[in-house]
One Martini backbone bead per residue (centre of mass of N, CA, C, O) as a GRO file, in nm:
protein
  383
    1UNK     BB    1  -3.809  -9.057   3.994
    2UNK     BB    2  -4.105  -9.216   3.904
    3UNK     BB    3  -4.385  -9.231   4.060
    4UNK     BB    4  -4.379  -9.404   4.306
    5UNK     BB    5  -4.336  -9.543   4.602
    6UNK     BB    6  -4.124  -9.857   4.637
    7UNK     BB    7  -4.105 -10.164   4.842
    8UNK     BB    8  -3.970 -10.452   4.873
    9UNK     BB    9  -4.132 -10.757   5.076
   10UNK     BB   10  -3.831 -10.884   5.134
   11UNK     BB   11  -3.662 -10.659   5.048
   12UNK     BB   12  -3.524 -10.317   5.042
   13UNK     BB   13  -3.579 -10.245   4.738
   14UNK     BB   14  -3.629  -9.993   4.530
   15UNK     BB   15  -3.706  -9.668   4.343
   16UNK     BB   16  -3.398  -9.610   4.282
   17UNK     BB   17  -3.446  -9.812   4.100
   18UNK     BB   18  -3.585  -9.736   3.770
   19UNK     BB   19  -3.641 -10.039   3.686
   20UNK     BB   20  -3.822 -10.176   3.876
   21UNK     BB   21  -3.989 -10.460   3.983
   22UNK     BB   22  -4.342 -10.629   4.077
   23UNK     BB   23  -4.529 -10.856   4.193
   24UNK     BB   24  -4.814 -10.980   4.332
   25UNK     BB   25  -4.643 -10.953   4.594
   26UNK     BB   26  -4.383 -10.722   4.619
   27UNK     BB   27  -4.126 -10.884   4.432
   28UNK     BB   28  -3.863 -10.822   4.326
   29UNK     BB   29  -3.677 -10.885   4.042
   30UNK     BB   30  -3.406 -10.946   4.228
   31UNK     BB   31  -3.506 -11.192   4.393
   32UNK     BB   32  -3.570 -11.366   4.136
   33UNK     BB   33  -3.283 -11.365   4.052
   34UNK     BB   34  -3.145 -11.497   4.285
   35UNK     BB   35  -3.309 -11.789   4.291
   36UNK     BB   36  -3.205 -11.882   4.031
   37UNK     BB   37  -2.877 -11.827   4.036
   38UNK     BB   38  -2.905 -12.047   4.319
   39UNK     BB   39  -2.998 -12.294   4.123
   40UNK     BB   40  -2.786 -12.280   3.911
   41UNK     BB   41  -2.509 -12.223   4.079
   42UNK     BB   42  -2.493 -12.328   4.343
   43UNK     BB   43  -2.306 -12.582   4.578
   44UNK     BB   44  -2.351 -12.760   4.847
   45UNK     BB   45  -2.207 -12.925   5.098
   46UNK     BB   46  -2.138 -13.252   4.921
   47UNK     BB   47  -2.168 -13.152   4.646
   48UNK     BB   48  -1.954 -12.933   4.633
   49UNK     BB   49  -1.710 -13.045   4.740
   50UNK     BB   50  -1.686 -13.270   4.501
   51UNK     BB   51  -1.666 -13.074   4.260
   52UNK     BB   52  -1.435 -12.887   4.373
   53UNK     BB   53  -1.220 -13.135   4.420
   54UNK     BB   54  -1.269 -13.173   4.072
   55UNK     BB   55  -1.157 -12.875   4.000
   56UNK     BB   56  -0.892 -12.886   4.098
   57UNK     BB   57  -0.731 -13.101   4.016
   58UNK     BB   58  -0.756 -13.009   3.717
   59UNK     BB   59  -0.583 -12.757   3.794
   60UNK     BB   60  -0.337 -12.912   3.905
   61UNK     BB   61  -0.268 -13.081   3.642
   62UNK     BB   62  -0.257 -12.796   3.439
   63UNK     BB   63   0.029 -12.705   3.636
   64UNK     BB   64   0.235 -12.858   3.578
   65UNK     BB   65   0.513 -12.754   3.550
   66UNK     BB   66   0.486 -12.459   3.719
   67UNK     BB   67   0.467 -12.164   3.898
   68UNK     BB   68   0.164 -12.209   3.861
   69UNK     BB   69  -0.253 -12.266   3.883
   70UNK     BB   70  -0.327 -11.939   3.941
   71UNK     BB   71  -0.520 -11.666   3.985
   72UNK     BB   72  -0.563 -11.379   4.208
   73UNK     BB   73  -0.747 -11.147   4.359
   74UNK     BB   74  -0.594 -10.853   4.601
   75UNK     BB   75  -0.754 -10.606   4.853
   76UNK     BB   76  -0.864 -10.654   5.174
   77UNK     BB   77  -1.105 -10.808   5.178
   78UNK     BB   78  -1.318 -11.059   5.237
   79UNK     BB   79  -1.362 -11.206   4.918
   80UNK     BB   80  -1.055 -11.247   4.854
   81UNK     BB   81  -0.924 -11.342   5.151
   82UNK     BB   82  -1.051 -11.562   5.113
   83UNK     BB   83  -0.970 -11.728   4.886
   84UNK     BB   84  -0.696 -11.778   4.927
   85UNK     BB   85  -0.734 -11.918   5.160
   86UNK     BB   86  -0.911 -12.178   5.008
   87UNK     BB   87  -0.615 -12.205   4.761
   88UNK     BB   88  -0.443 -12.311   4.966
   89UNK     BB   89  -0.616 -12.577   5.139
   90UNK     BB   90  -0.629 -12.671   4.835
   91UNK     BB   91  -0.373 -12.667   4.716
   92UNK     BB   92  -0.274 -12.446   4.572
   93UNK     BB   93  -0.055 -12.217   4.319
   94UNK     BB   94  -0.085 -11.901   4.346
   95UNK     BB   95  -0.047 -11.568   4.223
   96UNK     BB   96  -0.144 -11.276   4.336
   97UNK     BB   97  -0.312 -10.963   4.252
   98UNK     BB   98  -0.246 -10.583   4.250
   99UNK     BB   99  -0.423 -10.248   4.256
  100UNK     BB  100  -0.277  -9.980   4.298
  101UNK     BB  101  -0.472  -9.660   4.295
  102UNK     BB  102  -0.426  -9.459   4.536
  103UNK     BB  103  -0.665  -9.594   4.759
  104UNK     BB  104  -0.535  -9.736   5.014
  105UNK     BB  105  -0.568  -9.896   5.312
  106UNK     BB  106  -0.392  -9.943   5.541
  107UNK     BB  107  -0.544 -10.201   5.622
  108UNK     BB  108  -0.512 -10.339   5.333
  109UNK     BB  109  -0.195 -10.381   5.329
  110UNK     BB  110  -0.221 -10.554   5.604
  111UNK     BB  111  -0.406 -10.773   5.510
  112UNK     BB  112  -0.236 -10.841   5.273
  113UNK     BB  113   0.048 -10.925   5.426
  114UNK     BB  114  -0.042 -11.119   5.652
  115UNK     BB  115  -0.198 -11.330   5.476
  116UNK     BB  116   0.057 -11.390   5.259
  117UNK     BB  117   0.253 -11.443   5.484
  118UNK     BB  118   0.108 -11.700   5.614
  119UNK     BB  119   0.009 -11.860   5.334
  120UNK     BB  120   0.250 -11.814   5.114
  121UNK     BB  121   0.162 -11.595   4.875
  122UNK     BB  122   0.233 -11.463   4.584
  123UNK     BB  123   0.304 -11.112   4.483
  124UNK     BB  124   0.166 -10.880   4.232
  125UNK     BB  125   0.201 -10.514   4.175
  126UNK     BB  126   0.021 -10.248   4.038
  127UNK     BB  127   0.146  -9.909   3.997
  128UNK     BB  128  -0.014  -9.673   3.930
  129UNK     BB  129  -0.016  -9.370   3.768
  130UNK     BB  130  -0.137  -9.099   3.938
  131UNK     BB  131  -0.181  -8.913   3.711
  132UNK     BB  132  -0.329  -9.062   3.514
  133UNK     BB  133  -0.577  -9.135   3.686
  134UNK     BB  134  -0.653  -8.882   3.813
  135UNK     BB  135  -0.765  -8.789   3.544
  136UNK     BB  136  -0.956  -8.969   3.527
  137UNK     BB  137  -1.126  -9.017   3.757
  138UNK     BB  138  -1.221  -8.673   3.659
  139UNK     BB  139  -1.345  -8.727   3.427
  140UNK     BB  140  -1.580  -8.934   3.571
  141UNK     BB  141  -1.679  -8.677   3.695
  142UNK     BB  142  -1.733  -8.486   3.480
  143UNK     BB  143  -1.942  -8.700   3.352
  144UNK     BB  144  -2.180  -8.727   3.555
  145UNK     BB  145  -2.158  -9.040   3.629
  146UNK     BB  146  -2.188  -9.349   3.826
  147UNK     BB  147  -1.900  -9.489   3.693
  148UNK     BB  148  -1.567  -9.420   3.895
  149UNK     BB  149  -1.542  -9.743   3.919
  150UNK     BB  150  -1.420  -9.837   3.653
  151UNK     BB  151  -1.086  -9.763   3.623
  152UNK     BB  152  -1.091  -9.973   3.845
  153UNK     BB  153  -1.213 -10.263   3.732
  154UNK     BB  154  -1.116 -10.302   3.438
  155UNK     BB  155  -0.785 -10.301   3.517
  156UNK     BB  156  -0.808 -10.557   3.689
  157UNK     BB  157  -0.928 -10.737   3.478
  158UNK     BB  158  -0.656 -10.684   3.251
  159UNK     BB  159  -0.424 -10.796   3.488
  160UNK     BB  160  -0.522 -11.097   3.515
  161UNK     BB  161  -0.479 -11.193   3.256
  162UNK     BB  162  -0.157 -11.102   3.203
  163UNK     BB  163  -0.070 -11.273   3.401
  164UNK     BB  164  -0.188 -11.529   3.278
  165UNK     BB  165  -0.056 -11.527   2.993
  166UNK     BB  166   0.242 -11.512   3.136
  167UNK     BB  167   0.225 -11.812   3.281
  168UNK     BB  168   0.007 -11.992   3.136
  169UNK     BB  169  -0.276 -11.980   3.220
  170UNK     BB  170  -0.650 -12.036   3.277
  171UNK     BB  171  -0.706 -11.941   3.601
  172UNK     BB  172  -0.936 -11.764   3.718
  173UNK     BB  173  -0.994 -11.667   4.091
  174UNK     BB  174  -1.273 -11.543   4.255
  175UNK     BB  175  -1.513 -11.318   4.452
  176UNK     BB  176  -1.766 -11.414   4.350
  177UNK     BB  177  -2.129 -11.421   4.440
  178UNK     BB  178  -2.452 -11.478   4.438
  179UNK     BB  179  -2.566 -11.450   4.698
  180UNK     BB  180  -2.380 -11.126   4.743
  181UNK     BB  181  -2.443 -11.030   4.404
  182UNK     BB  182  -2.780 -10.969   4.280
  183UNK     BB  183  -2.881 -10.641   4.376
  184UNK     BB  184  -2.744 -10.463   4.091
  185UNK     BB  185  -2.798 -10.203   3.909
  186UNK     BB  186  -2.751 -10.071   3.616
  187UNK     BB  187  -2.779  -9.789   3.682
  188UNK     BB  188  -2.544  -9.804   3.929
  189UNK     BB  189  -2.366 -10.011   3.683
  190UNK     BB  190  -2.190 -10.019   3.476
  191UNK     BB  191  -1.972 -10.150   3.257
  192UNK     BB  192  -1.622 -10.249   3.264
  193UNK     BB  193  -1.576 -10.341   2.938
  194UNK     BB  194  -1.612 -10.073   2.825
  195UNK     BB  195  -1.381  -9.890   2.627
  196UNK     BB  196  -1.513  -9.684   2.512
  197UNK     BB  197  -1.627  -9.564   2.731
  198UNK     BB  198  -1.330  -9.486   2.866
  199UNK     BB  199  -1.204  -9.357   2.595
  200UNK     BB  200  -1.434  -9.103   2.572
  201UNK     BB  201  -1.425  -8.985   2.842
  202UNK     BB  202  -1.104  -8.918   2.841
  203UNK     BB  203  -1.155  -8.732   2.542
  204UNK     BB  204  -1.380  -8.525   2.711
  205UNK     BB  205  -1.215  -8.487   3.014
  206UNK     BB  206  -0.958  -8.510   2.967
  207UNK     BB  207  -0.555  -8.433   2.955
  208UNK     BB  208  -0.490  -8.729   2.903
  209UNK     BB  209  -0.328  -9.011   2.866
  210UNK     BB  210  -0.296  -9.369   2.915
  211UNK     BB  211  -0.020  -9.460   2.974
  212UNK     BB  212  -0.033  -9.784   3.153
  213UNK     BB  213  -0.339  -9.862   3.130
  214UNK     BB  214  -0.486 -10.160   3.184
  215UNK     BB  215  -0.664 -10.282   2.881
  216UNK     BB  216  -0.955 -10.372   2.702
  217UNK     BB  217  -1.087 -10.454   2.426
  218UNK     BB  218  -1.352 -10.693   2.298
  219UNK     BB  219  -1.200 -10.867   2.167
  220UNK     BB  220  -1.007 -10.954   2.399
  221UNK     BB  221  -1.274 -11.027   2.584
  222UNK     BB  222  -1.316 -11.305   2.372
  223UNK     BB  223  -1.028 -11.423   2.393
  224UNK     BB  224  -1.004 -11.474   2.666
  225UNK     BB  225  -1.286 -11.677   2.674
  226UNK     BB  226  -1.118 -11.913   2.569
  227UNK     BB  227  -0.817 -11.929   2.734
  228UNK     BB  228  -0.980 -11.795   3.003
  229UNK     BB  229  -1.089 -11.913   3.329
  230UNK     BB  230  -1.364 -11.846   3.534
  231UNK     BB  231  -1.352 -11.890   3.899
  232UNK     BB  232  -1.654 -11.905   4.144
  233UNK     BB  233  -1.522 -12.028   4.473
  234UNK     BB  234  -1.789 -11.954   4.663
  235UNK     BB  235  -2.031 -12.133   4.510
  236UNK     BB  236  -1.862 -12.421   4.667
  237UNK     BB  237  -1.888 -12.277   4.921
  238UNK     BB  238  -2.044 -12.226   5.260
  239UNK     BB  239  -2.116 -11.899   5.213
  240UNK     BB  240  -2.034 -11.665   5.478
  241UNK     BB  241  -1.939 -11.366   5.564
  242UNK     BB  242  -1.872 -11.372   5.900
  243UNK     BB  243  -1.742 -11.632   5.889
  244UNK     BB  244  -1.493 -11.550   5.703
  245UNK     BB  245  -1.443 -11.311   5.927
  246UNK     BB  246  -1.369 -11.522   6.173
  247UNK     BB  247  -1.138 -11.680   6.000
  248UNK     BB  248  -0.949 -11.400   5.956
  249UNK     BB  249  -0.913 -11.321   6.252
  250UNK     BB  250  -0.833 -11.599   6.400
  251UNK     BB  251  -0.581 -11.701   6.175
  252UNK     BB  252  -0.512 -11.406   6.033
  253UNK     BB  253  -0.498 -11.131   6.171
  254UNK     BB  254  -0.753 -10.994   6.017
  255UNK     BB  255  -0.947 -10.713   5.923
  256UNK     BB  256  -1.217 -10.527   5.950
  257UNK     BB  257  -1.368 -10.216   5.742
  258UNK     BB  258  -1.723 -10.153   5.773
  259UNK     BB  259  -1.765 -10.210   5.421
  260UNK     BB  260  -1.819 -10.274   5.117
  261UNK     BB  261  -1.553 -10.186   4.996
  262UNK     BB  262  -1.389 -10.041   5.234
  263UNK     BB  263  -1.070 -10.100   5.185
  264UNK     BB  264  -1.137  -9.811   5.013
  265UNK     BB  265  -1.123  -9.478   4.981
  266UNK     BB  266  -1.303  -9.432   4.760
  267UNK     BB  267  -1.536  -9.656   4.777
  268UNK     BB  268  -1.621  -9.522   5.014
  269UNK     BB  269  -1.691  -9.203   4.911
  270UNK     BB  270  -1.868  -9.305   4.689
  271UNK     BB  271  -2.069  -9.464   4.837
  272UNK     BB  272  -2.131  -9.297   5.077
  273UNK     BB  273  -2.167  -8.994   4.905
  274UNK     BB  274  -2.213  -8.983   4.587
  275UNK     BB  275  -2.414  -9.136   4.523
  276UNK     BB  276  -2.674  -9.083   4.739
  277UNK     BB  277  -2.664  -8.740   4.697
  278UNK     BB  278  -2.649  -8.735   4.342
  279UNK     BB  279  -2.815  -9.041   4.258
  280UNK     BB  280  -2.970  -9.189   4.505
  281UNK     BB  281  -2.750  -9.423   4.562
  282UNK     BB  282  -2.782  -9.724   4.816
  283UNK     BB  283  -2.585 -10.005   4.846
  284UNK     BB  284  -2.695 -10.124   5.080
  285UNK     BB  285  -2.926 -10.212   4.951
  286UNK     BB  286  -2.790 -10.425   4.821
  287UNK     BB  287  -2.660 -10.582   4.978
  288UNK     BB  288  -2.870 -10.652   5.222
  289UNK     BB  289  -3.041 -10.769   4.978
  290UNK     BB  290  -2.851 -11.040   4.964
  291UNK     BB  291  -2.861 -11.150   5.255
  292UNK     BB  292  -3.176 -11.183   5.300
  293UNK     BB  293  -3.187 -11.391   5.119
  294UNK     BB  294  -2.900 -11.551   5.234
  295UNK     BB  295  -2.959 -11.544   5.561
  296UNK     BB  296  -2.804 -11.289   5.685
  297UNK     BB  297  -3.071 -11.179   5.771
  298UNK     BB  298  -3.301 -10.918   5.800
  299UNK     BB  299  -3.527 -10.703   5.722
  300UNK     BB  300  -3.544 -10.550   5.990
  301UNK     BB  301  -3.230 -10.507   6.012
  302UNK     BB  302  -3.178 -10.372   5.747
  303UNK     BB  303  -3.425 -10.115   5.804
  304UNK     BB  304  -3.242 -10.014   6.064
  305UNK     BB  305  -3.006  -9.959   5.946
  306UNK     BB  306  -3.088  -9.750   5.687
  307UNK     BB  307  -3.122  -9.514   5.916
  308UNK     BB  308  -2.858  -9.474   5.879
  309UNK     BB  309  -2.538  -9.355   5.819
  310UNK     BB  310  -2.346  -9.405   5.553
  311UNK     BB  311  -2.144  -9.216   5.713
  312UNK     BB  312  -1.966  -9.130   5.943
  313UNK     BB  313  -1.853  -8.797   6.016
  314UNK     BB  314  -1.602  -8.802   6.038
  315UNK     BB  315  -1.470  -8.967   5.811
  316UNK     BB  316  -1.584  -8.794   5.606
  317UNK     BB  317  -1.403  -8.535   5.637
  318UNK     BB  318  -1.170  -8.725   5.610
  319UNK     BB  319  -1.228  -8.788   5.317
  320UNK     BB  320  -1.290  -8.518   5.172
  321UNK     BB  321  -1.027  -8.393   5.217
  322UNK     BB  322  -0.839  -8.601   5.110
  323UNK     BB  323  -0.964  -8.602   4.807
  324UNK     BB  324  -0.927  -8.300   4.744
  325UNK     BB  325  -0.606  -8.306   4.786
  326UNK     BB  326  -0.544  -8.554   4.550
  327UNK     BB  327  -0.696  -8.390   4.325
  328UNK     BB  328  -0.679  -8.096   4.335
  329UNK     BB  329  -0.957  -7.965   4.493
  330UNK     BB  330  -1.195  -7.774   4.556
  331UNK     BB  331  -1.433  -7.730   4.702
  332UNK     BB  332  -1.610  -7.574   4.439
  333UNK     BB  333  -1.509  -7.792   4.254
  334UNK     BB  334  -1.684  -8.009   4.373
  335UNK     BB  335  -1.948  -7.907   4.376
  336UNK     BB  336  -1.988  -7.833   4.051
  337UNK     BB  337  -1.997  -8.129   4.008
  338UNK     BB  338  -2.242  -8.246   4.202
  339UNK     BB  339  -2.450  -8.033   4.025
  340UNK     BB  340  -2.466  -8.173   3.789
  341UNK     BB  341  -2.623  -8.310   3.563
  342UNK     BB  342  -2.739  -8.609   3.521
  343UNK     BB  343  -2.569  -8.937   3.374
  344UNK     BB  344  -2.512  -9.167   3.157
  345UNK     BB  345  -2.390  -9.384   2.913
  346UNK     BB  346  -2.588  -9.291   2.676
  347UNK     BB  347  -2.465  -8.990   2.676
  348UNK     BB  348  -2.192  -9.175   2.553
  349UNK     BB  349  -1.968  -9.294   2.368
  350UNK     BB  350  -2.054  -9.662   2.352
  351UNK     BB  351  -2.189  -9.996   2.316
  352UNK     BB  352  -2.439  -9.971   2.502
  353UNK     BB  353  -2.552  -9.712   2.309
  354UNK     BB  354  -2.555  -9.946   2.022
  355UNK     BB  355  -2.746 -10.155   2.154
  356UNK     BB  356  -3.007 -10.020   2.289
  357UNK     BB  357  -3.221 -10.070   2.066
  358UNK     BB  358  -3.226 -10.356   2.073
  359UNK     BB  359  -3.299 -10.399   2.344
  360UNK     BB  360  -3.588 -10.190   2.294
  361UNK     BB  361  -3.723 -10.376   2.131
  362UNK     BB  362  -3.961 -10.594   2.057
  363UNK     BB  363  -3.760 -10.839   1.962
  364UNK     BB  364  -3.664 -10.884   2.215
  365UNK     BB  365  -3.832 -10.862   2.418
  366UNK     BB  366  -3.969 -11.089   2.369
  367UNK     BB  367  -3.737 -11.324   2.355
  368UNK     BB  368  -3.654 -11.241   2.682
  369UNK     BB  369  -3.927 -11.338   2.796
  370UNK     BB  370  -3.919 -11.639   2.656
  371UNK     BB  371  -3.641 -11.692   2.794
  372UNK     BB  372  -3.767 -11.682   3.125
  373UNK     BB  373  -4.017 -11.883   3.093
  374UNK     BB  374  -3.851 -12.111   3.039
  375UNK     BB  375  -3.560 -12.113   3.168
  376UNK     BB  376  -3.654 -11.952   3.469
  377UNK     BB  377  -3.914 -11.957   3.557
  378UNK     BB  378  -3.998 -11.599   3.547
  379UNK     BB  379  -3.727 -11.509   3.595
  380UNK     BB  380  -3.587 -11.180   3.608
  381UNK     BB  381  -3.379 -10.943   3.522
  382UNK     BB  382  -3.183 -10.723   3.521
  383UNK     BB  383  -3.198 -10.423   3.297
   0.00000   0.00000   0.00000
């Protein structure tokens, strides 16, 4: 980190990300790209939910005569599991993929089965080869990188399309929302469609094949785009977190985990403690300030909230145990990834290392500034 400390005026995100800047109010770039976001994408009230209605019709209609008539994926998490249920109620024909990686909480199992078995929604599982993903995962720690949360985000990506078009599907609905995802820094996490970067990272750090590993590179994310669209229907109905927390576990008997992706043990201990530990990235500091904009919380409860420990230390104990164990770690040897000097994808061959200079030229500067003062008016992205 350079320069001072400063911490955003209205969130909590502060100069723990590199990029971050901040207007003459003290508000941070990423709070004013949430405004944008949520003004250009959001639809609240009887505005979405007509909107909703008139595209789940068309769903319904492209789906006639088919045993489904989109995909969902499901982690046993609060927004997937929201998702799962009103694509029940409103009458749609889901079919629920999952990416068992070897990393599933007990907990997210039973709320993955209590849900889809009450819903009635068919699942289908795929399961990772444990060998082949713990070399991978360890390639990534290895490369002493924040991104070992890539192969498996990946992974998920080109599941739900193969999935969408083994159906002959048009429709993936997600469970991303503007509201509550959009103070992530790309410092705290590169793109997880980069294959090239997945695929040089496995044979710098790794010692076997991706054999079974389901991945796509570049050329076929954008004829995904053409044939299968994504669709973020949290975006079209009044989502706030704890109601949907309320309604899942009242109706489903769904239980919550205690904290965002936290009904995986990988992202609990990823999240809990190597990120802020070896990278000081807390990603508390985002969800929370996502959260304030939303107003689903208040800033100086957020405050209060980051003086916590980012994981209850009995927890970590048994986590640390248990992942040392998966991996086949030595305590010594997992010290001496944590020791290694930090890296990003720039360091290792990626597509992103390869646009990097015209990212940072100043004729895209221009161009880009350019187009934040006219149609965002004023709004900046994350770099």
């Amino acid at each position: 980190m350079e320069g001072p400390y400063r911490i955003c005026t209205r969130c909590v995100m502060d100069t723990s990300d590199p990029n971050i800047t901040f207007d003459e109010k003290g508000v941070c770039n990423h709070c004013r790209k949430h405004d944008y976001l949520v003004s250009k994408f959001i639809h609240s009230g009887n505005d979405g939910r007509r909107r909703l209605e008139k595209i789940v019709e068309g769903f319904k209609k492209e789906g006639e005569g088919k045993q489904y008539d989109c995909v969902i994926g499901v982690s046993g998490g609060v927004d997937s599991s929201h998702v799962a249920y009103l694509v029940k109620k409103l009458g749609l024909r889901p079919l629920a993929v999952h990416l068992d990686n070897g990393w599933d909480s007990e907990l997210s199992h039973k709320n993955i089965e209590l849900l889809l078995n009450k819903l009635d929604i068919d699942l289908y599982t795929y399961v990772m080869d444990w060998e082949m993903f713990r070399d991978l995962q360890l390639a990534f720690l290895r490369s002493s990188t924040p991104d070992t949360e890539i192969p498996t985000d990946h992974a998920i990506y080109a599941l739900l399309h193969e999935k969408a078009e083994e159906f002959g599907l048009r429709h993936i609905i997600n469970g991303c929302n503007v509201r509550t995802e959009t103070h992530v820094p790309l410092a705290w996490s590169y793109d997880n469609s980069d294959w090239r970067y997945v695929k040089n990272i496995n044979q710098l750090f790794g010692t076997g094949n991706l054999k079974g590993y389901p991945h796509y590179n570049m050329f076929q994310k954008y004829l995904y785009k053409t044939r299968i669209e994504w669709f973020s229907i949290l975006n079209y109905v009044d989502y706030r977190k704890w109601d949907a927390v309320k309604i899942l576990e009242d109706e489903m008997g769904w239980r919550y985990y205690g904290g965002k992706h936290y009904e995986s043990i990988w992202t609990r201990f990823y999240q809990g403690y190597i990120l802020p530990r070896k990278f000081g990235y807390d990603k508390r500091r985002s969800h929370l300030s996502a959260l304030i904009c939303s107003n689903e919380t208040t800033r100086e409860k957020a405050l209060e909230e980051m003086k916590g420990d980012p994981y209850p230390p009995n927890l970590l104990r048994d986590d640390l145990d248990f992942v040392l164990k998966k991996f086949e770690l030595t305590p010594d040897e997992f010290e001496a990834m944590m020791a290694k000097p930090k890296k990003t994808y720039l360091d290792y061959p990626s597509y992103g290392r390869m646009v990097r200079p015209i990212v940072d030229s100043e004729m895209y500067g221009a161009f880009r500034n350019a187009y934040w003062k006219i149609w965002a008016k004023g709004t900046e992205p994350t770099k």
